[in-house]
PDB file with one MODEL, atoms N, CA, C and O in Angstrom:
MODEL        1
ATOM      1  N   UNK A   1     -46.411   3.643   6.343  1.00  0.00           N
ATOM      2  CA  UNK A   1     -44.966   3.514   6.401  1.00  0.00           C
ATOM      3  C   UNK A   1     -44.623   2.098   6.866  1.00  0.00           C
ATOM      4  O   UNK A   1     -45.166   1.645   7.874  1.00  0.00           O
ATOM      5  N   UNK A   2     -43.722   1.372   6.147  1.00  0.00           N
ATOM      6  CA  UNK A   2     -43.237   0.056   6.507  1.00  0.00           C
ATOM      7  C   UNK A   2     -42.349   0.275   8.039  1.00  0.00           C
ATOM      8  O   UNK A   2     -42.280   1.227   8.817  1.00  0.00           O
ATOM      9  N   UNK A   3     -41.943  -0.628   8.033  1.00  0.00           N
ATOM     10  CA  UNK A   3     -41.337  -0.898   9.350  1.00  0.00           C
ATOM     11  C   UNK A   3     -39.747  -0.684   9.139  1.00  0.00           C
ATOM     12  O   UNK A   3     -39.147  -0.057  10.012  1.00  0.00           O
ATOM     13  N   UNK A   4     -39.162  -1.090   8.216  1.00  0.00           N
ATOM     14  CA  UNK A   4     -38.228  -0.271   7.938  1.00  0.00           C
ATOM     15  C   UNK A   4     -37.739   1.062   7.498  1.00  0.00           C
ATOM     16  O   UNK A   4     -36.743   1.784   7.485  1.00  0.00           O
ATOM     17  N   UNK A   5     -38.899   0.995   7.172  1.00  0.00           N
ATOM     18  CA  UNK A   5     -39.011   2.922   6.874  1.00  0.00           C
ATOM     19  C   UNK A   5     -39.151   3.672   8.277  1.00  0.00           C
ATOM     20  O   UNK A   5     -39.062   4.895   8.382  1.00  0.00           O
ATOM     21  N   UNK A   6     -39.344   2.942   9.169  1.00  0.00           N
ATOM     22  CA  UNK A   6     -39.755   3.445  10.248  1.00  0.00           C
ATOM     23  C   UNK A   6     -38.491   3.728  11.322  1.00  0.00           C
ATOM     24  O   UNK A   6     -38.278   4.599  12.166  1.00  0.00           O
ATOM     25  N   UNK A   7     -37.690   2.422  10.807  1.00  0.00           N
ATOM     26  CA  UNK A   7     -36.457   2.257  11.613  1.00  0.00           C
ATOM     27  C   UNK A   7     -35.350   2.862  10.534  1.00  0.00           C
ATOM     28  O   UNK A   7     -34.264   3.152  11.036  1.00  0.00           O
ATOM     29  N   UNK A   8     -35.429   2.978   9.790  1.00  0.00           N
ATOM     30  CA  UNK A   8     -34.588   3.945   8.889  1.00  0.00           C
ATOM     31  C   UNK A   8     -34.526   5.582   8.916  1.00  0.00           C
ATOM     32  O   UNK A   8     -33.527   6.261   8.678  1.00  0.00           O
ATOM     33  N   UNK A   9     -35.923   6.084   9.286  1.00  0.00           N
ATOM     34  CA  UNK A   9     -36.428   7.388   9.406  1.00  0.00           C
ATOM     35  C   UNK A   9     -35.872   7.598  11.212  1.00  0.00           C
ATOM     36  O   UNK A   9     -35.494   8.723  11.540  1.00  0.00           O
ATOM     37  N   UNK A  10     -35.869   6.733  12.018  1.00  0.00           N
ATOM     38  CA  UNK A  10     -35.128   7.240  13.715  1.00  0.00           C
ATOM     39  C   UNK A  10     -33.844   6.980  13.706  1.00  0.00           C
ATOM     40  O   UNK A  10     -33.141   7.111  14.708  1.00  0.00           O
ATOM     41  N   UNK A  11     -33.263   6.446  12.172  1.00  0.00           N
ATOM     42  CA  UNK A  11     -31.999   6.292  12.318  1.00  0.00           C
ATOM     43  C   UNK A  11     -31.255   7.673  11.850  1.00  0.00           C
ATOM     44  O   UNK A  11     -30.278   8.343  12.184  1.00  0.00           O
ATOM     45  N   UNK A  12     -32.341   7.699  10.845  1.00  0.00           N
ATOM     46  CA  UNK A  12     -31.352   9.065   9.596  1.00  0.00           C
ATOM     47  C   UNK A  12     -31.992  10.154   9.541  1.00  0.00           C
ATOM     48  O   UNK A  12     -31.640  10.865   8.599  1.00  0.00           O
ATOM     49  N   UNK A  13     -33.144  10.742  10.458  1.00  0.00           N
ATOM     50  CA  UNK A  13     -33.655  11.549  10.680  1.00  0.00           C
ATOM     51  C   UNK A  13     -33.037  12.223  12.152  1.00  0.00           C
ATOM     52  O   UNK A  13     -32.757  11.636  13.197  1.00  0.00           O
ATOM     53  N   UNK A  14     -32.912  14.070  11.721  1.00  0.00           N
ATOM     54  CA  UNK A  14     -32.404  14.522  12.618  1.00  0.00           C
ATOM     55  C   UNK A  14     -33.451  15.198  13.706  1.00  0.00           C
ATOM     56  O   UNK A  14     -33.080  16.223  14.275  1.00  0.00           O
ATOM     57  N   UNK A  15     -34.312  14.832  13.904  1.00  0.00           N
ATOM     58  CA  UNK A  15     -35.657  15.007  15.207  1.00  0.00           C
ATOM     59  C   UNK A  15     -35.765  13.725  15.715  1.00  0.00           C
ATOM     60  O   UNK A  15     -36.664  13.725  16.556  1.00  0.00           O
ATOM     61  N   UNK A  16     -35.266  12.637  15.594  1.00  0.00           N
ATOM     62  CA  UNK A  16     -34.331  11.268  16.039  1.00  0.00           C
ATOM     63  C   UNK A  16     -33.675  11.298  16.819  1.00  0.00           C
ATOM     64  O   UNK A  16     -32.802  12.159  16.712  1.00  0.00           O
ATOM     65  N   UNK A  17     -33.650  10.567  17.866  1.00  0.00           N
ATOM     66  CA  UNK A  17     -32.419   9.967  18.722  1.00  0.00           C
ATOM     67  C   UNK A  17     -32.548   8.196  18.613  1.00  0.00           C
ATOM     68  O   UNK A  17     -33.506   7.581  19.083  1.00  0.00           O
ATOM     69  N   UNK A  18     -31.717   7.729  18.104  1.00  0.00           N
ATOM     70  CA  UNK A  18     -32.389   6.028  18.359  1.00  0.00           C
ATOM     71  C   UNK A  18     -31.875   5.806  19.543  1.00  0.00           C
ATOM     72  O   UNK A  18     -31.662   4.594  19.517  1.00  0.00           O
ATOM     73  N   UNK A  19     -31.443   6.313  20.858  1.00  0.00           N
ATOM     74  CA  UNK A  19     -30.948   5.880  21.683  1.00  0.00           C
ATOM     75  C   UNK A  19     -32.368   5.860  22.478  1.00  0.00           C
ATOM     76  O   UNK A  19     -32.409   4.980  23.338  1.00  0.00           O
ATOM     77  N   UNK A  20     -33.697   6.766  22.344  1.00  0.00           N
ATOM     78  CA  UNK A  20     -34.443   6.871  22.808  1.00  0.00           C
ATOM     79  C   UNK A  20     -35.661   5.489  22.455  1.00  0.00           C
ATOM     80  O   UNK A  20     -36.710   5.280  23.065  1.00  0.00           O
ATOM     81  N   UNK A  21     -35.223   4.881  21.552  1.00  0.00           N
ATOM     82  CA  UNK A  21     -36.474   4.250  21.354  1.00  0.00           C
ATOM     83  C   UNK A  21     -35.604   2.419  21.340  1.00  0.00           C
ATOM     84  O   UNK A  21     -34.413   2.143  21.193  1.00  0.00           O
ATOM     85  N   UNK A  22     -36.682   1.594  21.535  1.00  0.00           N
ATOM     86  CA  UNK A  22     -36.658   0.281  21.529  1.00  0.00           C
ATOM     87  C   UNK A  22     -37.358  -0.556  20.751  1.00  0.00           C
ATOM     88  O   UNK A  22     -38.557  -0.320  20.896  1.00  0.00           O
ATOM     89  N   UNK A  23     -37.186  -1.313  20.093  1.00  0.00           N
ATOM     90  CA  UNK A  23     -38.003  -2.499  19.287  1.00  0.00           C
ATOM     91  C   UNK A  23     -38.304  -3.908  20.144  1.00  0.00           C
ATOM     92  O   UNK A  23     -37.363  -4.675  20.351  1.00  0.00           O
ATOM     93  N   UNK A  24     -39.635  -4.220  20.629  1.00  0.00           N
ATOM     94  CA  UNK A  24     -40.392  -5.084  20.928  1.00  0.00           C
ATOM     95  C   UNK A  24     -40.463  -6.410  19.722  1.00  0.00           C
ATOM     96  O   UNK A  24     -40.989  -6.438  18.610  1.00  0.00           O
ATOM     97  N   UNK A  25     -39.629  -7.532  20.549  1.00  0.00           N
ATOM     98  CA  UNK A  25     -39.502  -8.369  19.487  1.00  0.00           C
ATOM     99  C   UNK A  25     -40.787  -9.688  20.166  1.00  0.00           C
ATOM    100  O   UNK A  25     -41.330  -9.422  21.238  1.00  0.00           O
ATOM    101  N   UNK A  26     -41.067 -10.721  19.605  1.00  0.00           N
ATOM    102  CA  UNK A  26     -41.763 -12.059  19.798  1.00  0.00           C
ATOM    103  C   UNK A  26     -40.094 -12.790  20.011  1.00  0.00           C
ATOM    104  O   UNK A  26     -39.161 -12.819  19.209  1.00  0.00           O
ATOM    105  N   UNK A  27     -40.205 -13.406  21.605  1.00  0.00           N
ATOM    106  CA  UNK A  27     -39.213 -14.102  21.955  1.00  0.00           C
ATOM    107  C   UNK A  27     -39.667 -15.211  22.608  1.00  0.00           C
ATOM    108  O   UNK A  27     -40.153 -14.966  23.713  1.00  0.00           O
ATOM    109  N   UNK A  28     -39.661 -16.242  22.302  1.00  0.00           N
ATOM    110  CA  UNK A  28     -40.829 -17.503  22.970  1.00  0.00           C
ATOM    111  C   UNK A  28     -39.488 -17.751  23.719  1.00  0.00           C
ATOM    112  O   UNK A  28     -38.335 -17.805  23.293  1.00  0.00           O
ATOM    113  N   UNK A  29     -40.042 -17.893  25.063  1.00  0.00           N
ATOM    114  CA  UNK A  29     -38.835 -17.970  26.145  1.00  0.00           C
ATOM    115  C   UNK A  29     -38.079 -17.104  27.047  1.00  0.00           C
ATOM    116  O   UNK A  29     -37.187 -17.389  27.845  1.00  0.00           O
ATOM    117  N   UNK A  30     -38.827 -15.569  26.643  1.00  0.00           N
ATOM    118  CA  UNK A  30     -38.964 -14.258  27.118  1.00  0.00           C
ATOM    119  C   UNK A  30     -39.906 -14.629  27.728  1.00  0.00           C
ATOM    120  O   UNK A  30     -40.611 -15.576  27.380  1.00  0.00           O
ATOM    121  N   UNK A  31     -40.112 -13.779  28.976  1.00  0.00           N
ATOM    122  CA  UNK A  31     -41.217 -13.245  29.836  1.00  0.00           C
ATOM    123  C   UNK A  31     -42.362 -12.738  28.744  1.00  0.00           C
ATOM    124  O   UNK A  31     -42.111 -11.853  27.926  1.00  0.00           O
ATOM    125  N   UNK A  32     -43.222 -13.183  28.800  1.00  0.00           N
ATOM    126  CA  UNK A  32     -44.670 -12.811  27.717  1.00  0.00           C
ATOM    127  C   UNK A  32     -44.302 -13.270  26.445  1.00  0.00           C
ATOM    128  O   UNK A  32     -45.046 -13.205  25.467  1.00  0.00           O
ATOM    129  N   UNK A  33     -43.480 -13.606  26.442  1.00  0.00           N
ATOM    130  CA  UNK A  33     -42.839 -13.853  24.875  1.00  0.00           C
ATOM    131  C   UNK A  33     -42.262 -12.679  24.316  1.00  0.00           C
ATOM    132  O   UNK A  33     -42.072 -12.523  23.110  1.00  0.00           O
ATOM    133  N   UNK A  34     -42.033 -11.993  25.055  1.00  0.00           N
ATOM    134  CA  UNK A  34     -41.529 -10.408  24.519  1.00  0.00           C
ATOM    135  C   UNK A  34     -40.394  -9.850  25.307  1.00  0.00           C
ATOM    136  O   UNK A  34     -40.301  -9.804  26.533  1.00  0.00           O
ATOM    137  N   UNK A  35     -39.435  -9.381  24.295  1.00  0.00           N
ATOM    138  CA  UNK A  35     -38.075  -8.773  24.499  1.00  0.00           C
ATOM    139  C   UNK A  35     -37.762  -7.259  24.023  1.00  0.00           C
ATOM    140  O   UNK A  35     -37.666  -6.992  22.826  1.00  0.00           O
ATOM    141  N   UNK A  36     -37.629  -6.417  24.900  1.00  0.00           N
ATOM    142  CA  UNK A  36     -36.590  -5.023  24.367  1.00  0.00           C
ATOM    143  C   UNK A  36     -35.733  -4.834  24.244  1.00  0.00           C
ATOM    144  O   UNK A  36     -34.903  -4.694  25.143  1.00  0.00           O
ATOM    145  N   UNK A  37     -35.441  -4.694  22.439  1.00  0.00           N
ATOM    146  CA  UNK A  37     -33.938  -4.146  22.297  1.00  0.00           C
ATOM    147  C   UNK A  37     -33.638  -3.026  21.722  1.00  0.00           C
ATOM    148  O   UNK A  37     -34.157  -2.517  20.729  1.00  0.00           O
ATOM    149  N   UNK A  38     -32.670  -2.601  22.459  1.00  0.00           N
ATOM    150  CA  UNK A  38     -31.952  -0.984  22.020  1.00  0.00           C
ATOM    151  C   UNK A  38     -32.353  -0.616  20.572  1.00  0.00           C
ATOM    152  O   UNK A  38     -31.948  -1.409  19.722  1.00  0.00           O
ATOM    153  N   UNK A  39     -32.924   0.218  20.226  1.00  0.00           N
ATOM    154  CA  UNK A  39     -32.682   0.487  18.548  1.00  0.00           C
ATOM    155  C   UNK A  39     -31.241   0.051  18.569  1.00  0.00           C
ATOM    156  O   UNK A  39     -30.772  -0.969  18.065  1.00  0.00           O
ATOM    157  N   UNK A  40     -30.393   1.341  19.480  1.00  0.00           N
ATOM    158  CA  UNK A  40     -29.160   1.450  18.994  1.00  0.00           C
ATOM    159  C   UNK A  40     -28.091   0.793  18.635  1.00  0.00           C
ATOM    160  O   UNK A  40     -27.145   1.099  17.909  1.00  0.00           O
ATOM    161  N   UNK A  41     -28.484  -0.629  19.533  1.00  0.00           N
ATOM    162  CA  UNK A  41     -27.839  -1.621  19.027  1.00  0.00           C
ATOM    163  C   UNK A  41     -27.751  -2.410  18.074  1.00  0.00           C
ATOM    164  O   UNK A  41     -27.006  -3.369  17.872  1.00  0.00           O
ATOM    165  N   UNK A  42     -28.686  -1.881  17.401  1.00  0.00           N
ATOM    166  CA  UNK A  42     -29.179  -2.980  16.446  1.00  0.00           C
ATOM    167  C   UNK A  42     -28.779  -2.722  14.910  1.00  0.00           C
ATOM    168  O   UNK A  42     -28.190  -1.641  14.924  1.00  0.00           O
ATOM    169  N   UNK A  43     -28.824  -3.229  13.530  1.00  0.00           N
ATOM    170  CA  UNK A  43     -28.437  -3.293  12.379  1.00  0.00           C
ATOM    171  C   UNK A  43     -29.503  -3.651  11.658  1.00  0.00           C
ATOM    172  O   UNK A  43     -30.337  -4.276  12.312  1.00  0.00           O
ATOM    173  N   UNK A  44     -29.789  -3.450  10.420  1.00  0.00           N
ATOM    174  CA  UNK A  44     -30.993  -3.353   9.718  1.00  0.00           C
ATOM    175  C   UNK A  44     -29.904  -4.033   8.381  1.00  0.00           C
ATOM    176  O   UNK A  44     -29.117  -3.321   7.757  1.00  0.00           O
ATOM    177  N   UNK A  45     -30.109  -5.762   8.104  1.00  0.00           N
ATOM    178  CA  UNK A  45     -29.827  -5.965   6.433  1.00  0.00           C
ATOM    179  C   UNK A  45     -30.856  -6.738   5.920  1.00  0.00           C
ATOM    180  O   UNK A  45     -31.463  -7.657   6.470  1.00  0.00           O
ATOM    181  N   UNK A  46     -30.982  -6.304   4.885  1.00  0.00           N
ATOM    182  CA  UNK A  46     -32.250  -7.113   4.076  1.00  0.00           C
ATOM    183  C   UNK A  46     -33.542  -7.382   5.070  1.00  0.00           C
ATOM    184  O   UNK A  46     -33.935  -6.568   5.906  1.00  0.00           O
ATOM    185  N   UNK A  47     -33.944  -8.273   4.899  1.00  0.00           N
ATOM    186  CA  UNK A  47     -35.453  -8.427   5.841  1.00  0.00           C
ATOM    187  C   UNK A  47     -35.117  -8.993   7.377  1.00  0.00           C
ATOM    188  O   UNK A  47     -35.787  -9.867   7.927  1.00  0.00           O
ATOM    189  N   UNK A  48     -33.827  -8.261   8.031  1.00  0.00           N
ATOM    190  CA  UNK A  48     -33.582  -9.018   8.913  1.00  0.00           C
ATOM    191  C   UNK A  48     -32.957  -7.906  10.117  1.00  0.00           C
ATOM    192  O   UNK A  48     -32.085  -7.174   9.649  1.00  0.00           O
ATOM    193  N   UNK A  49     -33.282  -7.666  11.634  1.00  0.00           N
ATOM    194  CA  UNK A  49     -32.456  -7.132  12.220  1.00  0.00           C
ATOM    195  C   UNK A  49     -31.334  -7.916  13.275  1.00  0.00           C
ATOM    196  O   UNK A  49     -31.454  -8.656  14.252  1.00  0.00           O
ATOM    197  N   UNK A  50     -30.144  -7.311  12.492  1.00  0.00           N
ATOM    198  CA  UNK A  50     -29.427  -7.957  13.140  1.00  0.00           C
ATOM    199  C   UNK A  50     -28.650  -7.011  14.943  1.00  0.00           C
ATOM    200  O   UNK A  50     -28.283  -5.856  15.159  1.00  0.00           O
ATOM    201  N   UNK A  51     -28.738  -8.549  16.024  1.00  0.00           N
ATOM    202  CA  UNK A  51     -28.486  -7.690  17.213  1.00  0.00           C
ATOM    203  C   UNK A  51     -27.176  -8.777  17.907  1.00  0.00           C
ATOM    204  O   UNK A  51     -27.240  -9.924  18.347  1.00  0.00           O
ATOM    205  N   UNK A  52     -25.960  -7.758  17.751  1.00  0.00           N
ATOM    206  CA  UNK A  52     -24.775  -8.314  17.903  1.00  0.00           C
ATOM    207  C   UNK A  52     -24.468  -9.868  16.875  1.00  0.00           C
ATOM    208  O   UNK A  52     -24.212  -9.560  15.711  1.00  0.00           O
ATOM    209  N   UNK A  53     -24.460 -11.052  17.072  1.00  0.00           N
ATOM    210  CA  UNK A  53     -24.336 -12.211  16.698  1.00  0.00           C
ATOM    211  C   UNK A  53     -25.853 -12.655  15.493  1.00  0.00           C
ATOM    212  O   UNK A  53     -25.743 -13.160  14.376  1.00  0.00           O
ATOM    213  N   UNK A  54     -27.120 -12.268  16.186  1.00  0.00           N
ATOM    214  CA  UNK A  54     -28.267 -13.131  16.165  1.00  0.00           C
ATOM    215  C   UNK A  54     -28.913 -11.858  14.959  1.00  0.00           C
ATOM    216  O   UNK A  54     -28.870 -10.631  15.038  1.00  0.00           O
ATOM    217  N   UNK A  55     -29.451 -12.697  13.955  1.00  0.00           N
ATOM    218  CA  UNK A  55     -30.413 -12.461  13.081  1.00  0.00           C
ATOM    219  C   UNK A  55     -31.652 -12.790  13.305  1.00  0.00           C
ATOM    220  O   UNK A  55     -32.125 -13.926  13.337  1.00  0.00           O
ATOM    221  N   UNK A  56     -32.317 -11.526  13.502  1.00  0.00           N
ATOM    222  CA  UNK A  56     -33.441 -11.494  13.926  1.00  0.00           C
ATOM    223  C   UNK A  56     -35.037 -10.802  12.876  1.00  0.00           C
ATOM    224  O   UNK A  56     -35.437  -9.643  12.984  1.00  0.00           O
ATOM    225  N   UNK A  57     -35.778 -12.033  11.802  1.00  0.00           N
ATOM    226  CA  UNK A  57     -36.306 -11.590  11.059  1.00  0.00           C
ATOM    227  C   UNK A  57     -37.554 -10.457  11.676  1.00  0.00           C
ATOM    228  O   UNK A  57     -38.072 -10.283  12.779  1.00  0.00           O
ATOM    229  N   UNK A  58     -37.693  -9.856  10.388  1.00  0.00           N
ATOM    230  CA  UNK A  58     -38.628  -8.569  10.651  1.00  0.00           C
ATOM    231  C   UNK A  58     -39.613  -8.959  11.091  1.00  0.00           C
ATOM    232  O   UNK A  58     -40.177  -8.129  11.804  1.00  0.00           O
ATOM    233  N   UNK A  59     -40.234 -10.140  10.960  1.00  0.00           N
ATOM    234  CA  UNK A  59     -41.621 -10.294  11.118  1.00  0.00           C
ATOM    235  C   UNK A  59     -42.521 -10.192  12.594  1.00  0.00           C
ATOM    236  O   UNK A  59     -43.645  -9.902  13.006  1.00  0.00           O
ATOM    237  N   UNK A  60     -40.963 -10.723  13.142  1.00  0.00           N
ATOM    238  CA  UNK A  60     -40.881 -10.668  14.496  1.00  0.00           C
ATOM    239  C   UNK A  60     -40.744  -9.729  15.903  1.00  0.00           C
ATOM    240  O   UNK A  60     -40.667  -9.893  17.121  1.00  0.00           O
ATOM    241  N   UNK A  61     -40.773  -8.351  14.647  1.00  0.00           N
ATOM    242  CA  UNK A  61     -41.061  -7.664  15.370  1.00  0.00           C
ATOM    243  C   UNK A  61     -42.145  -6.832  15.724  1.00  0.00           C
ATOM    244  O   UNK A  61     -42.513  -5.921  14.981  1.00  0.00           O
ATOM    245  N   UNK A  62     -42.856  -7.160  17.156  1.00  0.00           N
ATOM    246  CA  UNK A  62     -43.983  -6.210  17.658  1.00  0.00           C
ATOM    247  C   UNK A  62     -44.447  -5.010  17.798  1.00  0.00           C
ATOM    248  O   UNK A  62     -45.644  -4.825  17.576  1.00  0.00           O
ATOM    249  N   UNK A  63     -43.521  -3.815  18.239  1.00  0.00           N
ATOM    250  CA  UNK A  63     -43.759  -2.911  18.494  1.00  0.00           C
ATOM    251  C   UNK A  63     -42.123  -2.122  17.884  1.00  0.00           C
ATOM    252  O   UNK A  63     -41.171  -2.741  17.406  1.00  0.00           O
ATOM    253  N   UNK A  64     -42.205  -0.938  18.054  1.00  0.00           N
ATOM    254  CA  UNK A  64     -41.349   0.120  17.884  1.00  0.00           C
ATOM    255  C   UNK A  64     -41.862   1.244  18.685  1.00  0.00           C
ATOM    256  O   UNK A  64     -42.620   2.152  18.346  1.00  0.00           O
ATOM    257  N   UNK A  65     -40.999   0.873  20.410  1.00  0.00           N
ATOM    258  CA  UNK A  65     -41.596   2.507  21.015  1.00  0.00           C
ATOM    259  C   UNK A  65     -40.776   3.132  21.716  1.00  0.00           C
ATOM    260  O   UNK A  65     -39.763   2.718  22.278  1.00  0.00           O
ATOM    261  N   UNK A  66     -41.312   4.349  21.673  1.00  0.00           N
ATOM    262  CA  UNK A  66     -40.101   5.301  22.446  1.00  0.00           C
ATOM    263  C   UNK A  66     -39.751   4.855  24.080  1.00  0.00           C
ATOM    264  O   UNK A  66     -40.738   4.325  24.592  1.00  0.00           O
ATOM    265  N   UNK A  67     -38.952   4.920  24.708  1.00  0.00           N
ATOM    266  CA  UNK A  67     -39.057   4.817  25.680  1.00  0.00           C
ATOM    267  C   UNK A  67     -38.831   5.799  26.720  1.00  0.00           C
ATOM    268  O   UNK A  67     -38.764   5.236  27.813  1.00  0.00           O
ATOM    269  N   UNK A  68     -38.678   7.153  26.798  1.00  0.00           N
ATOM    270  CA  UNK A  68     -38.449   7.754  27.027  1.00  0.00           C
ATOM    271  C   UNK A  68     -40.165   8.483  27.492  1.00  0.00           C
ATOM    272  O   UNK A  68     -40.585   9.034  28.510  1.00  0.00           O
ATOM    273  N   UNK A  69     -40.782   8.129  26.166  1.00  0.00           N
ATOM    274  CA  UNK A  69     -42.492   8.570  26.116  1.00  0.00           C
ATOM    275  C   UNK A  69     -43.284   7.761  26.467  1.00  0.00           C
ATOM    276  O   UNK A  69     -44.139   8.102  27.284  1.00  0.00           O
ATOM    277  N   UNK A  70     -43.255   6.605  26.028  1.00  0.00           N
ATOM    278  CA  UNK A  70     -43.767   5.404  26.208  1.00  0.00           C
ATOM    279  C   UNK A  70     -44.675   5.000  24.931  1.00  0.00           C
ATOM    280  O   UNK A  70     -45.162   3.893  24.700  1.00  0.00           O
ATOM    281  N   UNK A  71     -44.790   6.317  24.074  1.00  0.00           N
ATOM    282  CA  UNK A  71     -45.302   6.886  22.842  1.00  0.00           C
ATOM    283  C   UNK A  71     -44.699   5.562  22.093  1.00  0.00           C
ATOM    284  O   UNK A  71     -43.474   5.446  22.055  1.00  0.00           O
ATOM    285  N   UNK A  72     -45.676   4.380  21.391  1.00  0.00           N
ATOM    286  CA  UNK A  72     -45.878   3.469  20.145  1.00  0.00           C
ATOM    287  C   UNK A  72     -45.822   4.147  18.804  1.00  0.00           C
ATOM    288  O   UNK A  72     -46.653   5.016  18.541  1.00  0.00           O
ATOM    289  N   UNK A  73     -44.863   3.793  17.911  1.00  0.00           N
ATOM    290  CA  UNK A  73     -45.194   4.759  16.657  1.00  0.00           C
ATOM    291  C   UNK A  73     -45.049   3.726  15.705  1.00  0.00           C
ATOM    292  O   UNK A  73     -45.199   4.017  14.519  1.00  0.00           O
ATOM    293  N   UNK A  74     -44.595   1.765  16.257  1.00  0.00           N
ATOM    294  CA  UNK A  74     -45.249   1.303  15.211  1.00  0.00           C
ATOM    295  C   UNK A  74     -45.946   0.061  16.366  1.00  0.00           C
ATOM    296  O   UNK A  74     -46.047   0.418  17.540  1.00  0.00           O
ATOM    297  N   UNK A  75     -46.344  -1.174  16.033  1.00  0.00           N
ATOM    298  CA  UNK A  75     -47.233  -1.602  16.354  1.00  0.00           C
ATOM    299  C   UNK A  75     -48.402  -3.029  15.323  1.00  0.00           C
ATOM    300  O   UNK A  75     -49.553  -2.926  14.899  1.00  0.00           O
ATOM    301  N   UNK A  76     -47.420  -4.195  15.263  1.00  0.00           N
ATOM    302  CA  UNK A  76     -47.706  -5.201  14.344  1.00  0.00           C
ATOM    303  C   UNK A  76     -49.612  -5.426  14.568  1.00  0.00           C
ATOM    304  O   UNK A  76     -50.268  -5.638  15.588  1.00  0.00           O
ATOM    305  N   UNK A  77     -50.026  -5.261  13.127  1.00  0.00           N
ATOM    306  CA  UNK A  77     -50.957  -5.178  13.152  1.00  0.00           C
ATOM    307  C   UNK A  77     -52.448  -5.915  13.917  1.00  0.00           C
ATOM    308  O   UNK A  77     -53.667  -5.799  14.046  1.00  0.00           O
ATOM    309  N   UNK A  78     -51.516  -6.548  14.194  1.00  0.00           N
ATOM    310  CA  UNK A  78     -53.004  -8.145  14.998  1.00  0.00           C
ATOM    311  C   UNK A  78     -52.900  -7.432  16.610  1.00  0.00           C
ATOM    312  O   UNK A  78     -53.738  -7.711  17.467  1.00  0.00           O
ATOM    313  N   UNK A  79     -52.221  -6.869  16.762  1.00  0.00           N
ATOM    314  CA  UNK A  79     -51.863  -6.334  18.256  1.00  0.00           C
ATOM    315  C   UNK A  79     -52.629  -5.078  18.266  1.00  0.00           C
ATOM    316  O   UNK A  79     -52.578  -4.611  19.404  1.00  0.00           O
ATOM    317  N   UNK A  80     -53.270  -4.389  17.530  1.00  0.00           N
ATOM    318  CA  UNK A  80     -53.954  -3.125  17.538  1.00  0.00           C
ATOM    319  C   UNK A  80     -55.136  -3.559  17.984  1.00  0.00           C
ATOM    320  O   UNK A  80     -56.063  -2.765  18.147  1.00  0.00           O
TER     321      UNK A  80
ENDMDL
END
């Protein structure tokens, strides 16, 4: 499953809450280089998530995890 399929499926799937989960982005200038943001806040156009103002490409993103579980369900591949 792609990564948008991934964030499309906790959006529009009803065993979903996106309030529960967060996307782990690469933020050079973040603590570790890494930032959590709300699914819920966030917008999905073309190859890009957008969070409030800032377009933020897919590539850049690390992880997809629940936070509630702590449960990873995605996870950019060089990081496994």
């Amino acid at each position: 499953m792609t990564l948008k399929e991934i964030i499309n499926k906790i959006f529009w799937h009803p065993d979903f809450k996106k309030e529960d989960y967060v996307i782990v982005i690469l933020d050079r200038g973040a603590k570790n280089n890494r930032r959590e943001i709300p699914l819920s806040e966030i917008e999905v156009r073309g190859n890009f998530i957008v969070y409030f103002d800032t377009y933020i490409p897919l590539h850049r993103v690390l992880e997809v995890k629940n936070k509630r579980t702590g449960e990873i369900i995605y996870q950019k591949l060089y990081l496994r």
